[in-house]
C-alpha positions as CSV (number, residue, x, y, z in Angstrom):
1,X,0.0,0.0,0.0
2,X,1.2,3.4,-0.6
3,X,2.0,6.1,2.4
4,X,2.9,9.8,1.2
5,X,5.0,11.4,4.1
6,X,5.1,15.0,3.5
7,X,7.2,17.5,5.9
8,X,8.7,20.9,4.8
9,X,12.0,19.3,6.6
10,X,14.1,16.9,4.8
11,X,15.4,15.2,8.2
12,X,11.6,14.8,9.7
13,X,10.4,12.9,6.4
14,X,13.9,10.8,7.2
15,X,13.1,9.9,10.7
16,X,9.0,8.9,9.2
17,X,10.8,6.9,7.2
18,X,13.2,5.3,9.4
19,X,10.4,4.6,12.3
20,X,8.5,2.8,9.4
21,X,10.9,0.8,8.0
22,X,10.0,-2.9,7.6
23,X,6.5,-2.2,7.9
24,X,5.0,-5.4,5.3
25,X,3.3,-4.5,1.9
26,X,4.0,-0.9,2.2
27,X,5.6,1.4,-0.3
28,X,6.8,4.9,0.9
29,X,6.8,7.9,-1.3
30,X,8.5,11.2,0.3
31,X,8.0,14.9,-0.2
32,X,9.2,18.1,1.0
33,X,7.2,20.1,-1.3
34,X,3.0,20.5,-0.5
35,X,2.3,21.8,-3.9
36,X,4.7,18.5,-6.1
37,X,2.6,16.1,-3.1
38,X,-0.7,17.4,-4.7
39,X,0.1,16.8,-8.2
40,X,1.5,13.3,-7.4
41,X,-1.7,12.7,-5.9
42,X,-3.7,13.7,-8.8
43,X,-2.2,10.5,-10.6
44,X,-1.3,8.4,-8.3
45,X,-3.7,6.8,-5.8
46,X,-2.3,7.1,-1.8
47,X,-3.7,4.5,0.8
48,X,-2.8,7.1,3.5
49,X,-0.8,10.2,4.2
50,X,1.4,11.2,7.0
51,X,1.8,15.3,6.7
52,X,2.7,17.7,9.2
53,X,0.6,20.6,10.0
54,X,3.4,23.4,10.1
55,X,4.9,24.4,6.6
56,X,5.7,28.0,5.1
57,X,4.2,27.2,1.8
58,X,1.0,25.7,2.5
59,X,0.1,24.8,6.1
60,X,-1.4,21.2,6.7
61,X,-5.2,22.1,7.1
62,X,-4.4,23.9,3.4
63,X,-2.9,21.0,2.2
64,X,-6.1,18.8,3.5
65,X,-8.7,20.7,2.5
66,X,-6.9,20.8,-1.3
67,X,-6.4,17.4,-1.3
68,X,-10.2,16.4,-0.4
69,X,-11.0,18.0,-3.6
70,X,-9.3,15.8,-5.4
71,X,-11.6,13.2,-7.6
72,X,-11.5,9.7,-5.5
73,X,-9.5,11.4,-2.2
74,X,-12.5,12.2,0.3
75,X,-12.1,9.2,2.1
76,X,-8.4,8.5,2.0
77,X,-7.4,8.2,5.2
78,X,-5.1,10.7,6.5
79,X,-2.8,11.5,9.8
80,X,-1.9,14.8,10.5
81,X,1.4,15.6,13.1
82,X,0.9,18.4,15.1
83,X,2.8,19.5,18.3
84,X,0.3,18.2,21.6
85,X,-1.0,21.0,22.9
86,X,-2.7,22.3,19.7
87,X,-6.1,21.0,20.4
88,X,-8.1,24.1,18.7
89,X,-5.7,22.8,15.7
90,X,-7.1,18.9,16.2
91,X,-11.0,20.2,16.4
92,X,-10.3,22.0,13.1
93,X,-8.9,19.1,11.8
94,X,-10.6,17.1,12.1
95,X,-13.9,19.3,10.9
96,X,-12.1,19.4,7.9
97,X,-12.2,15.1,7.9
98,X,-8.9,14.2,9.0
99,X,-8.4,10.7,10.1
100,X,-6.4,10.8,13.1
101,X,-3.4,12.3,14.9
102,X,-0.1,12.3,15.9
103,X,1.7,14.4,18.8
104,X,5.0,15.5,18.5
105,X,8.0,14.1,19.2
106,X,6.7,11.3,17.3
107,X,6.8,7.7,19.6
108,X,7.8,4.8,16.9
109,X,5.1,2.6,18.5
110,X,2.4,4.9,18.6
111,X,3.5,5.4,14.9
112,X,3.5,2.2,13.8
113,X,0.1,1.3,15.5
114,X,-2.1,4.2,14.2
115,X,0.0,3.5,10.8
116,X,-1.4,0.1,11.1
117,X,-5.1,0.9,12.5
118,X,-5.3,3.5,9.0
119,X,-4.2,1.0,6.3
120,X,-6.7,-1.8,7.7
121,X,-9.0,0.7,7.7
122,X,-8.1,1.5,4.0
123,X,-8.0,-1.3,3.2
124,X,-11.6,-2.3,3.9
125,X,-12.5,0.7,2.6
126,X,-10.9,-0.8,-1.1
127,X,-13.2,-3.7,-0.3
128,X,-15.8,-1.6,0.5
129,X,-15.3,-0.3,-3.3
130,X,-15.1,-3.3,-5.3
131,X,-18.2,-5.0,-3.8
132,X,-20.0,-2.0,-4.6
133,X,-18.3,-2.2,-8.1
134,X,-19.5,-5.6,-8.3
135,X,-23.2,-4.6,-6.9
136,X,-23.4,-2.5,-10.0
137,X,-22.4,-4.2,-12.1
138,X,-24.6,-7.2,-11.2
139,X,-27.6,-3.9,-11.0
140,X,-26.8,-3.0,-14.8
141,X,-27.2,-6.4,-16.2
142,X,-30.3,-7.0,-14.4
143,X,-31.8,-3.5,-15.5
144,X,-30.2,-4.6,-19.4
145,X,-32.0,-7.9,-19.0
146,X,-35.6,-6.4,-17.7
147,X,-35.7,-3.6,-20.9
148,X,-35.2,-6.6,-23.0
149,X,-37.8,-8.3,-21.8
150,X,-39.7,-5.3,-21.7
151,X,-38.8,-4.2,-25.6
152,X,-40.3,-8.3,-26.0
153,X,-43.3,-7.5,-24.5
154,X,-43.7,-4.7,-26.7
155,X,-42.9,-6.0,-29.9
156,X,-45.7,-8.8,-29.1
157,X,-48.1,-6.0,-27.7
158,X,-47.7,-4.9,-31.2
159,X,-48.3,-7.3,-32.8
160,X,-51.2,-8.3,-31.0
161,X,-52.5,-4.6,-31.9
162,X,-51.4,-4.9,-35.7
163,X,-53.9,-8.3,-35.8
164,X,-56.9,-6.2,-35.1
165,X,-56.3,-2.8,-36.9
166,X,-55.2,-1.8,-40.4
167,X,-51.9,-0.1,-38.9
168,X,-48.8,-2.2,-40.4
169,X,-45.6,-2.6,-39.0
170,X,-43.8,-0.4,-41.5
171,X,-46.3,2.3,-39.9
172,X,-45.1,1.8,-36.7
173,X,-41.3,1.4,-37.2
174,X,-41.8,4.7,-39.5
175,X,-43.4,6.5,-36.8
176,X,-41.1,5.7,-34.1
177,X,-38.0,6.3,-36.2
178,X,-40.0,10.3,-36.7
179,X,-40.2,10.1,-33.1
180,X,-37.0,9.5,-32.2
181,X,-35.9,12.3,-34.9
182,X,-38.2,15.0,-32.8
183,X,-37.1,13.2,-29.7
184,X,-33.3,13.9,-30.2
185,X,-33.9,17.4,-32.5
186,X,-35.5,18.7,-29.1
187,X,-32.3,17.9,-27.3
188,X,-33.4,14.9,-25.1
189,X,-30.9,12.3,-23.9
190,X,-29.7,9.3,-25.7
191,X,-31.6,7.5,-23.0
192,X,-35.0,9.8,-23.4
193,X,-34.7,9.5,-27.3
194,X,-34.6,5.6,-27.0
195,X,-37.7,5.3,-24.8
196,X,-40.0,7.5,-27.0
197,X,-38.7,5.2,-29.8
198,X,-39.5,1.8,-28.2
199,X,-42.6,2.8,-26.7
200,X,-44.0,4.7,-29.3
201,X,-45.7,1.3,-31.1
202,X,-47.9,0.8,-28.6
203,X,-49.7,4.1,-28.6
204,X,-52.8,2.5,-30.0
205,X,-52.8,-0.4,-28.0
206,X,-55.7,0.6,-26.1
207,X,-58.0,-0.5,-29.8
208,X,-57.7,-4.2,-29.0
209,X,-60.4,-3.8,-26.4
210,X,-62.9,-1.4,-29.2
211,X,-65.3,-4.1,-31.2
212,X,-64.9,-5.3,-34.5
213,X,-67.4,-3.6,-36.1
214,X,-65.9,0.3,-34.9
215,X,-62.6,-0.4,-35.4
216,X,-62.9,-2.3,-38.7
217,X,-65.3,-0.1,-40.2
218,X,-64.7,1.3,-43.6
219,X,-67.4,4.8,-43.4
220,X,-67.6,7.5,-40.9
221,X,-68.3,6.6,-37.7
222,X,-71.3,7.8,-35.8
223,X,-71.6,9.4,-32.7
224,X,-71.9,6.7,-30.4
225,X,-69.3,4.7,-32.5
226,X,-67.0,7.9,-32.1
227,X,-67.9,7.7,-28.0
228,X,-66.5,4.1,-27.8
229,X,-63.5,4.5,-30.4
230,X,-62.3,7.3,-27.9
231,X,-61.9,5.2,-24.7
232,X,-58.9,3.6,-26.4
233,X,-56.4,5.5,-25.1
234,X,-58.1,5.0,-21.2
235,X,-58.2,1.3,-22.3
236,X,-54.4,1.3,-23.5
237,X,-53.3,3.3,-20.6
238,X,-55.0,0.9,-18.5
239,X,-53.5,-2.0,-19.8
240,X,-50.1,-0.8,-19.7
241,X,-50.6,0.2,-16.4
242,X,-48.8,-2.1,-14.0
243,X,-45.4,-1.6,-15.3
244,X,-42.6,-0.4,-13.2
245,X,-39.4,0.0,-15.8
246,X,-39.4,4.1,-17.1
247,X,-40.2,2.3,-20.9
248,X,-43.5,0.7,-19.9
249,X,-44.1,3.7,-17.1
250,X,-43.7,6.0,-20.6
251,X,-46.0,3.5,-23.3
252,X,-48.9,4.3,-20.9
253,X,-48.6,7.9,-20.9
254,X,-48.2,7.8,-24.5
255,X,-51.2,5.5,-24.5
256,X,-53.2,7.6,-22.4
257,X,-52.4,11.1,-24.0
258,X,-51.6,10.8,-27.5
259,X,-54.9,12.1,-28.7
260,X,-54.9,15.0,-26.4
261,X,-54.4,18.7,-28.4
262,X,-52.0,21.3,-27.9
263,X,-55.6,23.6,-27.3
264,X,-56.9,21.3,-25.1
265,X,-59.9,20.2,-27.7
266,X,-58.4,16.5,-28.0
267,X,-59.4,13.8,-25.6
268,X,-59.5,12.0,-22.9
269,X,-59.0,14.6,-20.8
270,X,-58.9,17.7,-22.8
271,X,-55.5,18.5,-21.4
272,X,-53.3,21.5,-23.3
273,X,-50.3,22.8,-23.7
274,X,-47.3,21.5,-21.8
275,X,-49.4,19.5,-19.6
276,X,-49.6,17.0,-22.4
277,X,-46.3,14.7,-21.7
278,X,-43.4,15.3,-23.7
279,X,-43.5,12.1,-25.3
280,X,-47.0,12.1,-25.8
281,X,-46.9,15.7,-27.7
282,X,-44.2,14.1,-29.5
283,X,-46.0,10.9,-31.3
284,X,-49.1,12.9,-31.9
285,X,-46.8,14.5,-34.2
286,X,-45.0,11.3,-35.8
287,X,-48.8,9.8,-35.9
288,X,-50.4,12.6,-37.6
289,X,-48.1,12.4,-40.4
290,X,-47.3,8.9,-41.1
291,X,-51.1,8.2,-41.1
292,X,-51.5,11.3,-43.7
293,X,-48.5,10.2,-45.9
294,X,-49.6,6.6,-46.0
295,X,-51.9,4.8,-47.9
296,X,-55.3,2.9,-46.3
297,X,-57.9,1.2,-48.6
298,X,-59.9,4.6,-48.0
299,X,-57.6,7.1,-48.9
300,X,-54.5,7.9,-51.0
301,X,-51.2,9.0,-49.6
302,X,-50.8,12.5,-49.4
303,X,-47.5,14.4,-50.5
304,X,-45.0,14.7,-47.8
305,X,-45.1,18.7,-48.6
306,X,-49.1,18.9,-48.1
307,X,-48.3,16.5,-44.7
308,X,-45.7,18.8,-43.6
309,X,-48.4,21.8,-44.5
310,X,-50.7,19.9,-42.3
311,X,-48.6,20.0,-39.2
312,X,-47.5,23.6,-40.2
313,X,-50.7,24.9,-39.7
314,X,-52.3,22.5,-37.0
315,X,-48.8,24.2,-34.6
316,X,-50.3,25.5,-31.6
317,X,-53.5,24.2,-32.2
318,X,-53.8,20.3,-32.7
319,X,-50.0,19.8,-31.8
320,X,-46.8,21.4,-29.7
321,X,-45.3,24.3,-32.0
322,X,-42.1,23.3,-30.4
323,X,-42.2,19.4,-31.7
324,X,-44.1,20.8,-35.2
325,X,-40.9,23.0,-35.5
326,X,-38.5,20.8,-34.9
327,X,-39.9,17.9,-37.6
328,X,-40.2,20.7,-40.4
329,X,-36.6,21.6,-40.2
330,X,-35.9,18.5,-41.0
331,X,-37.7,17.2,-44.3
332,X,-34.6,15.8,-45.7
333,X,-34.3,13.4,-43.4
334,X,-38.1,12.9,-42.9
335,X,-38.0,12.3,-46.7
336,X,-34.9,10.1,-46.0
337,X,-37.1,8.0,-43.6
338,X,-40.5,7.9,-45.7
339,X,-38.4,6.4,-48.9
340,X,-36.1,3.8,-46.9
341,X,-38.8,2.5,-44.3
342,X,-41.9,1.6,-46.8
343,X,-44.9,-0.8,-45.8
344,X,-43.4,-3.6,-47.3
345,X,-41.5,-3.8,-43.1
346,X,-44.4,-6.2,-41.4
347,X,-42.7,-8.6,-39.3
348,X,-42.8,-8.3,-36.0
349,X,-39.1,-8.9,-35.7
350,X,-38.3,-5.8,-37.8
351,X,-40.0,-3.3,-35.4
352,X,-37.9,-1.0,-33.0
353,X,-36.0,-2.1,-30.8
């Protein structure tokens, strides 16, 4: 283990030296120099220091509090030497998180004993470390394992959704790939970004529970028909509702929310502005235009440029200006997207993930 000895005086760091000599499993690295001790420390990695508290340069509660700030040091134990009757010194001290103390003139065995107490204590303090190194480790590969499982359960969700609507999977992969492009364009994390993309195929999930003959039905609906076709999201929300993971936590506020307008006329709640979620503001947008640019047995595709109008003029009104702003600015790479990802994509396998 490593022990810095710093003293201004050349003969005290000596006589540390001497009274620890033969001390097992110990390297001993020697300065003079407060200032050349700090810069070794910020590369090398000390299991305890012995300094003493009276140098011209820096004194030792400079030194301390300096070193503390160093990244990985707050812990390292540390002994300071100061003359006995200094005790206003020691309370300071040891405010400022030293470790322990030594009183000068410095006894070998008292040395060598608190030398001895500090580097066991160090030393499960580095065991301390590596279980916890190990804890997270084992942490990470079971939070890996449960968004697998989760990005599983949503790619069947899907597909369970794609058996009893007209929306294909090249539809959904297209409109989480737009989402993802708003996601990131509006500066949210890689993490954020990835969530709205893998949770975004299940915003209609809520339709597997609305009959046949509303959901299937080629004319307008009616009133009533319109009444039940709307409890979707509730329904969706609702069966998304007892996961725990943030990608499951955000599928059923997507599910829930997606329909609601930036004026508050959408529904289930009539909720506006920026008390729609984020991510739900942000797939009404990918929706919107995918359904407008793709086409069902009752319509024809429209151009991306009339789509893009669509959204242009529906900002502020039917969708976040903010989100609408963002997708617009980017109609290369929307166009990019629309031409690679075409409905011909319908296995389940090929959704995001």
């Amino acid at each position: 283990m490593n022990i810095l000895l710093l003293d201004d005086d050349p003969t005290n760091v000596a006589l540390l030296a001497h009274l620890l000599d033969g001390v097992p499993n110990v390297v001993l690295t020697e300065f003079t120099d407060p200032m050349r001790a700090l810069e070794w420390c910020r590369t090398e990695q000390p299991d305890l220091l012995l300094i003493d508290y009276m140098m011209p340069q820096m004194d030792g509660l400079q030194f301390l509090s300096l070193f503390r700030q160093l990244p990985g040091q707050a812990t390292t134990p540390l002994i300071m030497i100061t003359a006995a009757a200094e005790t206003a010194l020691r309370n300071s001290a040891l405010q400022m998180s030293a470790t322990d103390f030594l009183a000068k003139p410095v006894n070998r065995a008292e040395l060598r004993a608190r030398v001895g107490n500090m580097l066991a204590l160090r030393k499960n303090q580095l065991e301390l470390i590596a279980q916890a190194e190990v804890l997270a480790e084992q942490v990470k590969n079971a939070s890996k394992e449960i968004e697998r499982r989760d990005l599983e359960s949503i790619r069947y969700l899907s597909l369970a959704a794609q058996c009893r609507d007209e929306e294909t999977g090249g539809h959904l992969l297209r409109m989480a790939t737009y989402a993802h492009l708003i996601a990131t364009e509006l500066g949210l994390s890689e993490e954020e970004c990835a969530i709205v993309r893998d949770a975004a195929p299940l915003h209609d999930i809520g339709k597997v529970g609305i009959p046949d003959r509303i959901l299937l039905k080629r004319g307008r609906l009616d009133d009533d028909e319109m009444a039940i076709m709307r409890t979707h999201p509730a329904l969706g929300a609702a069966i998304l509702s007892g996961g725990t993971s943030p990608l499951l936590r955000a599928a059923a506020s997507i599910a829930l929310s997606h329909h609601e307008r930036y004026d508050g006329s959408g529904y289930p709640s009539g909720t506006r502005g920026e008390d729609i979620p984020l991510y739900a503001r942000i797939i009404s947008v990918a929706d919107v235009f995918d359904a407008l640019t793709t086409a069902r047995p009752y319509k024809q595709a429209w151009e991306l440029e009339r789509a893009m109008l669509f959204l242009q003029e529906g900002a502020g009104s039917h969708f976040d200006p903010l989100c609408v702003e963002v997708f617009l600015k980017n109609r290369e790479s929307v166009g990019q997207i629309c031409q690679r990802l075409r409905d011909e994509i319908t296995a389940v396998d090929e959704l995001p993930h």
